[in-house]
N, C-alpha and C positions, 0 to 999 in steps of 0.2 A: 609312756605313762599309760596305764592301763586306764579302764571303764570306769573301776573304783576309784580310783585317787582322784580320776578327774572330774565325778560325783561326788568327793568329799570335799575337795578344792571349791568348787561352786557352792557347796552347802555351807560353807563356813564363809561362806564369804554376803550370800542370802540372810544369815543368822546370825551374822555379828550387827549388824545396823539396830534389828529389834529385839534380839535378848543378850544382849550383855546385860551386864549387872548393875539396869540403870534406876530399878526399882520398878515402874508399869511402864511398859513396853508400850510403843506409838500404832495402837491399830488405827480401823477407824470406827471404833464404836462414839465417836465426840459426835458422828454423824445420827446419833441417836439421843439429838439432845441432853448429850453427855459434855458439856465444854468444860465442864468442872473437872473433870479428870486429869485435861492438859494443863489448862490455865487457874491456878489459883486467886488470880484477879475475876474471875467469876464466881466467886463462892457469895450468896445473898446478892448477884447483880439481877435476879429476875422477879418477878413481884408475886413470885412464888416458892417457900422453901423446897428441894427435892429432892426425892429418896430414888435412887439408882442399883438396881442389881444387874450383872451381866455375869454370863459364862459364856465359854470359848472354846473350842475345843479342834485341834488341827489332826489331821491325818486319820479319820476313822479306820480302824482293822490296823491298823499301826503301834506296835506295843513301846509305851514309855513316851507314846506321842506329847507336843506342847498343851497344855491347857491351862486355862486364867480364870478366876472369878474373882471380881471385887463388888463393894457395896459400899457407897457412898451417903452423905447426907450435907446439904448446902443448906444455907439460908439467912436470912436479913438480923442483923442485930442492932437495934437503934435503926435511926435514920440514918445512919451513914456508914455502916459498918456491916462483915457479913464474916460469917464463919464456914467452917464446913471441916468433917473429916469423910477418911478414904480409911477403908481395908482392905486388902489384898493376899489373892495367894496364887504363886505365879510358880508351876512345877513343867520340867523340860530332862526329860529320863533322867539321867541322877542329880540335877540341878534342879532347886526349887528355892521359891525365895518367900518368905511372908513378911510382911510390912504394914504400917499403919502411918497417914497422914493427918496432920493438924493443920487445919488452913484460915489464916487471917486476911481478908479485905476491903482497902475501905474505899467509898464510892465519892463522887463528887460531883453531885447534878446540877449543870447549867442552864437547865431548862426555869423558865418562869412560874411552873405550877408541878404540879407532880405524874401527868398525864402525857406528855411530850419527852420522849426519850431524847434525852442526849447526856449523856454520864460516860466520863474517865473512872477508873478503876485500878487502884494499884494491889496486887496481891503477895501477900508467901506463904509457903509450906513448911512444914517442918515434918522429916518424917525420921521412922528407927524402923531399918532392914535386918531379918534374921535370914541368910545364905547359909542353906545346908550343901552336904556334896556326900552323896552316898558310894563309900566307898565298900559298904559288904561283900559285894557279888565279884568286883575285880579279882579275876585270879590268879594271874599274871605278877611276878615277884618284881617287885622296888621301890627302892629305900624310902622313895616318896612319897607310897602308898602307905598307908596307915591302918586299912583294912576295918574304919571306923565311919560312924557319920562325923563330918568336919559338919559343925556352926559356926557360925562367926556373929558377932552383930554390929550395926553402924549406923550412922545418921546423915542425912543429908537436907540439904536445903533447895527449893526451888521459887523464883520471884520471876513475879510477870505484870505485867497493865493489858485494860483492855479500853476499846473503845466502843460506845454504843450510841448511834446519832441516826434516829429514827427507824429506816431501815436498813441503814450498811452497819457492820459490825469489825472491829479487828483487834487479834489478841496479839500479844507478843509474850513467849514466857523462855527463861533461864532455866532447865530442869539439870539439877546437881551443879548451883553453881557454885556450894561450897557443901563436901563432904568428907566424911571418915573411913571410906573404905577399906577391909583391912581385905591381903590379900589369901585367894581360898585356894587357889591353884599354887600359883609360883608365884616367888619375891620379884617376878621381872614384869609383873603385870603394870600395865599403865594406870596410874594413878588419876588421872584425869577422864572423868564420860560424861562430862560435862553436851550438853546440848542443847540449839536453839530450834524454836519452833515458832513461825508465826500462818496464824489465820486469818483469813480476811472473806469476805462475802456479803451478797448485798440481793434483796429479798424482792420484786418486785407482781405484779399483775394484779387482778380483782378475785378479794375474799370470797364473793359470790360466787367467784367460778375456780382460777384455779389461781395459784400462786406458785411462783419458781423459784429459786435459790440458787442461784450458779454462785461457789465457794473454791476456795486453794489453800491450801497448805505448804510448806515447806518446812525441811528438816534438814539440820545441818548439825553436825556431831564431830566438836573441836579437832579430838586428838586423831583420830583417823581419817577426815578428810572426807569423810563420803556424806552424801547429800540427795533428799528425794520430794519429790513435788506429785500432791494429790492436786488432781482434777475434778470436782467433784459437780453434780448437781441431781437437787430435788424438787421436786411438785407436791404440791398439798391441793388438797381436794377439801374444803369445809362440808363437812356433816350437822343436821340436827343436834347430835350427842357428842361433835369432837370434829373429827377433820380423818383422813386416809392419806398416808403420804407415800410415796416411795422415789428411788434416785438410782444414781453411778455414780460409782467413785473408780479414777484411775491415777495409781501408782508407779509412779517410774523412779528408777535410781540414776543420778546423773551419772551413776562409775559402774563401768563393766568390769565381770571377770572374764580371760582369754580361756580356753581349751583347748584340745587338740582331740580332733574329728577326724581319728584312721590319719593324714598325712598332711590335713589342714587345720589349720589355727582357725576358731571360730571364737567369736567374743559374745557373750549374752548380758541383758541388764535385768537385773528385778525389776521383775511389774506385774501387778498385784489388779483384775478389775472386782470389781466390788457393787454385789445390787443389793440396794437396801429398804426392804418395806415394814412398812408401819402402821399403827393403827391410836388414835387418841378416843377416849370414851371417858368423860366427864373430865376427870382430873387423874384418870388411871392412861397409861401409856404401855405397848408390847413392841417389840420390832424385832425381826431376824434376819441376819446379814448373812452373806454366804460370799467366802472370798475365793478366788482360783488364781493360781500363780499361773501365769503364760511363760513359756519358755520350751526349750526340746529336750531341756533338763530338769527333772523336778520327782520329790517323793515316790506319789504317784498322782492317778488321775482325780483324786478327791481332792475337797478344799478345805475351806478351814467354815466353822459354825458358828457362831453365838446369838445368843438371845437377850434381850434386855426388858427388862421388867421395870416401870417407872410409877412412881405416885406423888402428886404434888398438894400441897399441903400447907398451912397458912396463908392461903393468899388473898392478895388485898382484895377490897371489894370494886374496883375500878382499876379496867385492863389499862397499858401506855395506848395509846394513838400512834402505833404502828404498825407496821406487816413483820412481826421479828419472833417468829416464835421460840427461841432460843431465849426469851427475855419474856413474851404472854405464857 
């Protein structure tokens, strides 16, 4: 097996976990006070409504490279209810997907007064995916080629809860756990991309000086089996006008791909580290993440970018009585 195949074998195997066709792909911009994103059981959980912009962009000098922007908006409806939608548009050399989500959920505070976090959260989505497949440029003859743009469009559904009790937090959500996918490739595609995801982390130190968040992740993705665990943590630094934060995140995949290295078999896993910095100034938020795959296989030596632009908006006049910024 040559260089190539054995470069193509590890890429498809890197890039089926986060772009199939699951609608937003699992980065970690959620570490950007984006938890809306994953879990629909946060949409109006924080006592501020929030507007979310991100771009993304992998592989610089890489032509047809991965790139993502979505633009979100959460927020409280009644006392016990919260809404939010998502946009998105997710393009990957002739694969591109744009989609929009509708998010309902509703909260259920057991606290004694309105100040003391502790609220369950049940959430869901509804969303309508448009999957193109740019067939112009193939030049290469057969029957299955069409030598057109293929659309297709579909709907899916995602349900999650979360939980919020002062300062530990944990989500759990369903993404595609019922959907219409039709298929854009071949009739033998798996009908199932169903996948779970749960978060958990918990916020501790003094506002005065610095605060920590050590956080996890996991993913697990029904029909193929594979499964990946973020380790994350961040500091915050309170300011006069807002707070400075920044962190790590590390990504590993519990399932390796084999290769063959000249006469030995060597096995690699995706893992992904990930420094994330931030900046809060009034009710305005910016942060830029910069990710690098580890491995002795990979595109190249660049990584992947995004930035996220935040503004919050409606919020109550009296913060919860905790260290949870994910929720003040």
């Amino acid at each position: 097996m040559n260089f190539k195949k054995r470069y193509l074998l590890l890429v498809l195997f890197f890039t089926q976990l986060t772009f199939a066709q699951e609608g937003i792909a699992v980065y970690s911009d959620y570490l950007s006070d984006n938890y809306y994103l994953l879990h629909p059981s946060m949409a109006g959980a924080a006592n501020c409504a929030k507007i979310r912009l991100t771009a993304r962009q992998q592989w610089f000098g890489q032509d047809d490279a991965p790139g993502m922007q979505t633009l979100s908006f959460n927020g409280r409806i009644g006392e016990q209810s919260g809404g939010g939608i998502i946009a998105y548009n997710d393009k990957n050399g002739y694969h591109s997907q744009k989609g929009v989500k509708l998010s309902y959920a509703h909260h259920i505070m057991f606290s004694r007064d309105e100040i003391d976090l502790n609220q369950l959260s049940f959430g869901m989505s509804v969303g309508v995916v448009q999957s193109s497949l740019d067939e112009t440029e193939f030049r290469e003859f057969d029957p299955l080629i069409g030598g057109i743009v293929q659309k297709y469009s579909y709907f899916n559904v995602d349900v999650g809860m979360s939980y919020n009790y002062l300062d530990f937090y944990a989500h759990f959500t369903v993404k595609n756990a019922v959907e219409t996918r039709r298929k854009i490739y071949t009739e033998y595609e798996d009908d199932n991309i169903r996948k779970f995801i749960f978060n958990t982390g918990y916020v501790f130190g003094d506002e005065e000086n610095l605060l920590w968040e050590p956080s996890a992740m996991f993913q697990y993705a029904e029909s193929t089996k594979e499964a990946a665990v973020d380790v994350n943590l961040k500091v915050y630094k309170t300011l006069e006008f807002g707070s400075l934060w920044g962190g790590l995140s590390y990504r590993r995949s519990l399932d390796g791909a084999d290769y063959l290295d000249g006469q030995t078999v060597q096995s690699q896993k995706l893992q992904y580290i990930t420094p994330i910095l931030g900046i809060t100034y009034n009710n305005f938020m910016v942060s830029y993440t910069y990710t690098h795959l580890v491995g002795d296989i990979k595109f190249d030596n660049g990584g992947f970018h995004q930035i996220t632009l935040g503004w919050n908006v409606f919020c109550k006049k009296e913060r919860y009585h905790c260290k949870c910024p994910a929720i003040n």
